[in-house]
C-alpha positions, 0 to 999 in steps of 0.5 A, a space after each residue: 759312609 752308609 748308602 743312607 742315613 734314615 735314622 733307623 734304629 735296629 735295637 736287635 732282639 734278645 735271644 728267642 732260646 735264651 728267653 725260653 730256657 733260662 727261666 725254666 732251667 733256674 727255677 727247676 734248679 731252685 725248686 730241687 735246691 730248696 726241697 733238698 735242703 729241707 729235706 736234710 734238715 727235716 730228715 722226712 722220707 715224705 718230703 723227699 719224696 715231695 720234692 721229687 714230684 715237683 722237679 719231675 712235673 716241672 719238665 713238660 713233655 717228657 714221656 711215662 719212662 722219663 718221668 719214673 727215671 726222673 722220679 728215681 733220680 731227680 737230681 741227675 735229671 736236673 743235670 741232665 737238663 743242664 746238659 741239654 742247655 749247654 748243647 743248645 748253646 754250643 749248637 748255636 755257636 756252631 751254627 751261628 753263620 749258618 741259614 740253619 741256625 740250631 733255633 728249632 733245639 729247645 729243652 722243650 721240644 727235645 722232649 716232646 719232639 714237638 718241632 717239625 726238623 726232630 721229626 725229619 731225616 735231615 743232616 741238622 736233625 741228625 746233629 741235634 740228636 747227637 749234640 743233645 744226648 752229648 750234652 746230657 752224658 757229659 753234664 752228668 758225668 762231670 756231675 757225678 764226680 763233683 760229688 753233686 749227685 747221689 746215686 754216682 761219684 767218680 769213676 770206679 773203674 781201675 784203668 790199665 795199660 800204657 801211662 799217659 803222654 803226661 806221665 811217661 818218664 816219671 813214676 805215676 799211678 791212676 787216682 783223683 777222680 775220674 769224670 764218671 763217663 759210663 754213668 754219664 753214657 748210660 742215664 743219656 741212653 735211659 733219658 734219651 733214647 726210650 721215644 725211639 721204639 719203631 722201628 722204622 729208619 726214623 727210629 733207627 737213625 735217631 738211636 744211631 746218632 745220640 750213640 755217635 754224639 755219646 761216642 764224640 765225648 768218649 773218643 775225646 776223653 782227656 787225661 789230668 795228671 798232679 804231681 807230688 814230690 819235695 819241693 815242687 819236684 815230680 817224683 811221682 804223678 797221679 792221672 785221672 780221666 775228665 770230660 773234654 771241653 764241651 766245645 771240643 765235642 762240638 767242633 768233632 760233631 760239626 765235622 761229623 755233620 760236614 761228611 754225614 752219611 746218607 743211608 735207606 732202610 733195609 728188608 731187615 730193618 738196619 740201615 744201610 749207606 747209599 754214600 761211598 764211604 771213605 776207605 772203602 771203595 771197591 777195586 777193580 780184581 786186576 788192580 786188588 791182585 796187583 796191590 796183593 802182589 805189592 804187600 797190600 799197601 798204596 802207591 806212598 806205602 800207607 793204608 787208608 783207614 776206613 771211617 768209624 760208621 759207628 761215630 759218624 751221622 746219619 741222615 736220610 732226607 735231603 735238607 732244605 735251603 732254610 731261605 724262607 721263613 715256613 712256620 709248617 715246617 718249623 723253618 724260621 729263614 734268614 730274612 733280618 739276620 746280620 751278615 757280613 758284606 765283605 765275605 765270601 764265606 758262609 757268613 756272607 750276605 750273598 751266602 745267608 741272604 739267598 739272593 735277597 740283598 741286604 740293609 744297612 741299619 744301625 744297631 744300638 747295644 749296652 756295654 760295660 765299659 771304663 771298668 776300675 778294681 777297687 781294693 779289695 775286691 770289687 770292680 765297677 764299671 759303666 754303662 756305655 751305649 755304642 752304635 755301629 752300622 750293621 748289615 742285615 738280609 732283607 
């Protein structure tokens, strides 16, 4: 039973982000869409070029050197935005029991840098970077070899050496078509990476992270393999490469983001790491000789392997607790998200709630629900009302 039966009512708020992205995306969407079906039928270089002036002004924010990229390649910004849709929202998948919940990363402000956390140093910042210009290579790579965009198509690249874990035993060649990574990489680096001319570690450590989100996507790449043959045998196979599921990329960046490296700026401009790097501590001389004298190896007779610095994220200011709502610094704290009592976890009401107690309210949502398949082939469903008792931070 709930401590109290008041009769309050929490109907629950409609996604600030989704309301903001949705509309933007679907009409940039079916501007270029429009103005490309005209076009080929109309066969006018001046309506091509039309339609291009309309996606390219329809994205705010964007700066001289996105705007002439965008001018040359319309349809591959459009992916590109795409890709910056989906990283948002698997952001917030990642971050959904989080106090930081992924809620300052929009289309909008990813161009134009208009929230205060792009501007910091802090370890979510460093996450946004790298999720953000992974979602852009990996949209348009897989646009690329969908055939949907015009300046690329599959993978040219002849891959060499061992056959693939899929392939191995049977006879098998490289084929299909490959998801278009280098493509995918390269117009992230254009698109993304042209605000960052400083300088300084801001600029520097921002560079670094959209390189380590790109590399999240490359380290992950997956093989596909069809087999030909009579009868459903596998005399021989043909493999190709594809992007990994996007929540794989996200699952790789969220543990990047756990072990983040805090590093300061040199006299030269590189940044340097202040955290002890797994791998790399240093040995006392006697104790360097004596793992020398024993072949150089551990205690279990294996080495450690040192972590990629190239792959990992960096970040150099310490982050805020994300408790309390501070609009100057674009912090929306957690006061009215829903918690779990019974965790002890970071979904937790002591975790989220920061101290502040929580309510019990209940939340009333629409649901299908009593769905029926129809030969042939509709299904129709109902509308159902549930109303549940919630907790959420005070």
């Amino acid at each position: 039973m709930p401590p109290s039966r008041s009769g309050r009512v929490y109907e629950g708020p409609p996604s600030r982000i989704a309301v903001k992205i949705g509309p933007t995306i679907a009409l940039l969407l079916i501007l270029f869409e429009n103005r490309r079906a005209t076009c080929l039928m109309s066969n006018s270089v001046d309506d091509w070029v039309s339609g291009n002036a309309v996606v390219c002004k329809g994205i705010p924010g964007m700066t001289k050197e996105q705007r002439e990229l965008c001018h040359r390649n319309p349809d591959v910004t459009v992916a590109a935005i795409k890709g910056l849709q989906m990283a948002i929202s698997e952001c917030q998948h990642q971050f959904m029991w989080h106090r930081w919940n992924c809620s300052s990363l929009t289309p909008s402000s990813r161009t134009q840098q208009s929230s205060v956390l792009l501007q910091r140093g802090y370890r979510e910042t460093a996450f946004a970077f790298a999720i953000s210009a992974a979602g852009v290579a990996h949209s348009v790579a897989r646009a690329c070899s969908m055939g949907r965009l015009l300046s690329c198509g599959c993978d040219p690249s002849s891959y060499k050496g061992k056959p693939p874990s899929k392939a191995r035993g049977t006879q098998w060649k490289w084929g299909g078509c490959s998801h278009n990574l280098d493509y995918g990489m390269e117009f992230s680096r254009q698109f993304l990476d042209t605000r960052e001319r400083a300088g300084d570690i801001q600029s520097t450590v921002n560079l670094h992270n959209n390189q380590a989100g790109r590399l999240a996507v490359a380290s992950n790449m997956q093989v596909r393999c069809k087999c030909h043959g009579m009868s459903g045998s596998c005399e021989l196979k043909t493999c190709w490469k594809v992007a990994p599921d996007f929540r794989i990329v996200g699952k790789t960046l969220k543990d990047r983001f756990r072990n983040a490296v805090l590093v300061a700026q040199s006299n030269l401009g590189s940044v340097t790491p202040l955290t002890r790097v797994r791998g790399s501590r240093r040995r006392r001389p006697d104790r360097q000789r004596q793992r020398k004298h024993r072949g150089g190896s551990g205690g279990n007779g294996r080495k450690r392997r040192p972590r990629d610095l190239a792959k990992q994220l960096f970040y150099y200011q310490k982050s805020p607790n994300f408790c309390e709502r501070d609009p100057s610094a674009d912090i929306p704290g957690t006061a009215g998200r829903r918690c779990n009592k019974t965790s002890s976890g970071g979904d937790g009401c002591g975790n989220l709630c920061c101290g502040r107690g929580y309510n019990v309210v209940r939340q009333r949502r629409v649901e299908r629900c009593k769905c029926k398949f129809h030969w042939c082939c509709i299904v129709q469903c109902q509308n159902c009302t549930v109303e549940e008792w919630i907790t959420v931070c005070k």
